[in-house]
C-alpha positions in Angstrom: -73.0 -57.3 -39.0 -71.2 -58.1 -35.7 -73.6 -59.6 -33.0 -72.1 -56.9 -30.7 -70.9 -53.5 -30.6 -68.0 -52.1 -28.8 -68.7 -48.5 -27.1 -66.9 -46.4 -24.3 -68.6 -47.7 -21.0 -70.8 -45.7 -18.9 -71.5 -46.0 -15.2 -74.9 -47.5 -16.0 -72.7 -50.2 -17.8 -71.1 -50.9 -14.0 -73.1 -53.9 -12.7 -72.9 -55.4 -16.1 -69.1 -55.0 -16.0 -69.2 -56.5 -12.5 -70.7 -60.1 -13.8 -68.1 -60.1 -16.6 -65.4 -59.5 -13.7 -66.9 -61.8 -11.9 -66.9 -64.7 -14.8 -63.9 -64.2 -16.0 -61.1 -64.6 -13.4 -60.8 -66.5 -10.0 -59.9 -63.4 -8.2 -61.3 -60.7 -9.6 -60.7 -57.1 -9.0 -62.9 -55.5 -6.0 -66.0 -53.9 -8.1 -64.8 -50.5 -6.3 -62.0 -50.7 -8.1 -63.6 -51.1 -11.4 -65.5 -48.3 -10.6 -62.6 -46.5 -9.6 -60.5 -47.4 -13.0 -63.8 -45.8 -14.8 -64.2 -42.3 -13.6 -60.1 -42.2 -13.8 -60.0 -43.8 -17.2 -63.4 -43.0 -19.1 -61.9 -42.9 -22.9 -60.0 -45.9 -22.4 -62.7 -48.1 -20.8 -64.7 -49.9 -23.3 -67.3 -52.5 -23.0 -68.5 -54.8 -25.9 -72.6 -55.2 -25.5 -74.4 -58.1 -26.9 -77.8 -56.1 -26.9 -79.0 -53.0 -25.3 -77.9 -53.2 -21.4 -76.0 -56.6 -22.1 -72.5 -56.4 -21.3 -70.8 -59.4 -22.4 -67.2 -58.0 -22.4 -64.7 -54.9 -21.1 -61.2 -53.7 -21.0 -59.3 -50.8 -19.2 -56.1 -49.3 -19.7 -54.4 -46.5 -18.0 -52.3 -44.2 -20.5 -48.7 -43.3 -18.6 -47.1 -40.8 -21.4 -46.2 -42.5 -24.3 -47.1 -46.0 -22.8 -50.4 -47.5 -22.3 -51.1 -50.2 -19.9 -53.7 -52.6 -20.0 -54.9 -53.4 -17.0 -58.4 -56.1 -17.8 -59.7 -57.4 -20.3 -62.7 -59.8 -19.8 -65.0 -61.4 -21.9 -68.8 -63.9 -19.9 -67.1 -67.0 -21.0 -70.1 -68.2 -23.1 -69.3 -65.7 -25.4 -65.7 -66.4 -25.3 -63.5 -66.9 -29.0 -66.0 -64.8 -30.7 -63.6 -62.0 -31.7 -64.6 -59.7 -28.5 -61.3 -59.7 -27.0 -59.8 -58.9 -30.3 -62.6 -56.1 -31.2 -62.2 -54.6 -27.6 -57.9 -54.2 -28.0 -58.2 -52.9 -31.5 -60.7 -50.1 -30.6 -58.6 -49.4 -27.5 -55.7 -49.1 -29.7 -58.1 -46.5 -32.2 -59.3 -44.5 -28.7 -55.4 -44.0 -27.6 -53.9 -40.5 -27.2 -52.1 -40.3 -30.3 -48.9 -39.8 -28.1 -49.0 -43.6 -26.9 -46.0 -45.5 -28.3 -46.8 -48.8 -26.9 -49.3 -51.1 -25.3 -48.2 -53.3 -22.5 -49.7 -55.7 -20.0 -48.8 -58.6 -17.8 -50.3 -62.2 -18.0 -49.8 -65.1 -15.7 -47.4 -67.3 -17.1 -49.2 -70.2 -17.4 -52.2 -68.5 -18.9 -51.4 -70.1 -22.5 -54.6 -68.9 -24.0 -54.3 -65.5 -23.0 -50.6 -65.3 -23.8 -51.7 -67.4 -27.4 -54.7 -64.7 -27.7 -52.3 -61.8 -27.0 -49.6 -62.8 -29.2 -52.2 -63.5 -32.4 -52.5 -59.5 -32.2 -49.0 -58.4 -31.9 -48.2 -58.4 -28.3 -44.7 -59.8 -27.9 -43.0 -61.1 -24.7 -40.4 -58.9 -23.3 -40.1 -59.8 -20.0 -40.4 -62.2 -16.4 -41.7 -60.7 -13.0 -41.5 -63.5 -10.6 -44.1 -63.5 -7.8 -45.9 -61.2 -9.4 -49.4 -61.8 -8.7 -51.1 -62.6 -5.3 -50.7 -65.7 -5.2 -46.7 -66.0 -5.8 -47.0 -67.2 -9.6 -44.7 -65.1 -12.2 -46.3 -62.9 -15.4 -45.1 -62.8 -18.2 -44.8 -58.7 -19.2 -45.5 -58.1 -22.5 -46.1 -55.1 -25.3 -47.3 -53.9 -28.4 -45.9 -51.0 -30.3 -48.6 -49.1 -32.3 -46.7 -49.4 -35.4 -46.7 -53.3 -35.5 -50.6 -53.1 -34.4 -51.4 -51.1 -37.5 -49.1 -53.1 -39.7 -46.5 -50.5 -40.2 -49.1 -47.9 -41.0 -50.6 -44.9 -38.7 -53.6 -45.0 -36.7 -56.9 -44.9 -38.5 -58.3 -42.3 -35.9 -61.8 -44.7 -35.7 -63.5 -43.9 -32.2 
């Protein structure tokens, strides 16, 4: 039995979602725009809890048509390399409109364990943005079809 369960977040979930902003990037997003990305995106906002009212882990994505983007994924860094991340983008991938074609997302392109981490699910690299982020440094865009996330094979329909 896992040692946490993934779940569609709630706004109760919201200060717990904050602290794993918080720990897991350098400049994380404003916590009204978390908020925001919630009421806009409630059945593709999930957060993986340790124990009741523990949030140790979220991700967001915003479905655009037939494309999905991701837009955070987070994880407290003590829990980190656990299988969190990797639980949290395969039930986002099972909570997806069944019209969604693709995953996509951006990382910073020297982020090597988020780019190693996306890539050992499927994502593959398909393009540069230079100065993308804030702080001038390029991403590195990449995407996952649904058919190489399910090996070939359609969606289980698991929410």
């Amino acid at each position: 039995m896992n040692p946490f369960q993934i779940r569609l977040a709630r706004q109760t979930d919201l200060t717990g979602i904050f602290l794993v902003e918080d720990d897991s990037f350098s400049k994380p997003y404003p916590h009204d725009l978390i908020a925001k990305l919630l009421r806009d995106w409630p059945n593709s906002f999930l957060v993986a809890e340790h124990q009741p009212g523990k949030i140790i882990g979220y991700c967001v994505a915003a479905e655009e048509g037939k494309s999905a983007h991701l837009i955070s994924i987070g994880v407290i860094q003590e829990y980190r390399r656990r299988g969190i991340g990797t639980a949290l983008i395969r039930r986002l991938l099972a909570n997806l409109s069944s019209g969604v074609k693709e995953l996509r997302l951006e990382v910073k392109e020297n982020n090597r364990e988020a780019i190693t981490f996306y890539e050992a699910i499927g994502f593959k690299q398909v393009d540069y943005a230079q100065n993308y982020y804030e702080d001038g440094s390029a991403a590195i865009q990449m995407h996952l079809t649904m058919h190489e996330a399910n090996g070939g094979s359609s969606r289980s329909g698991a929410k």
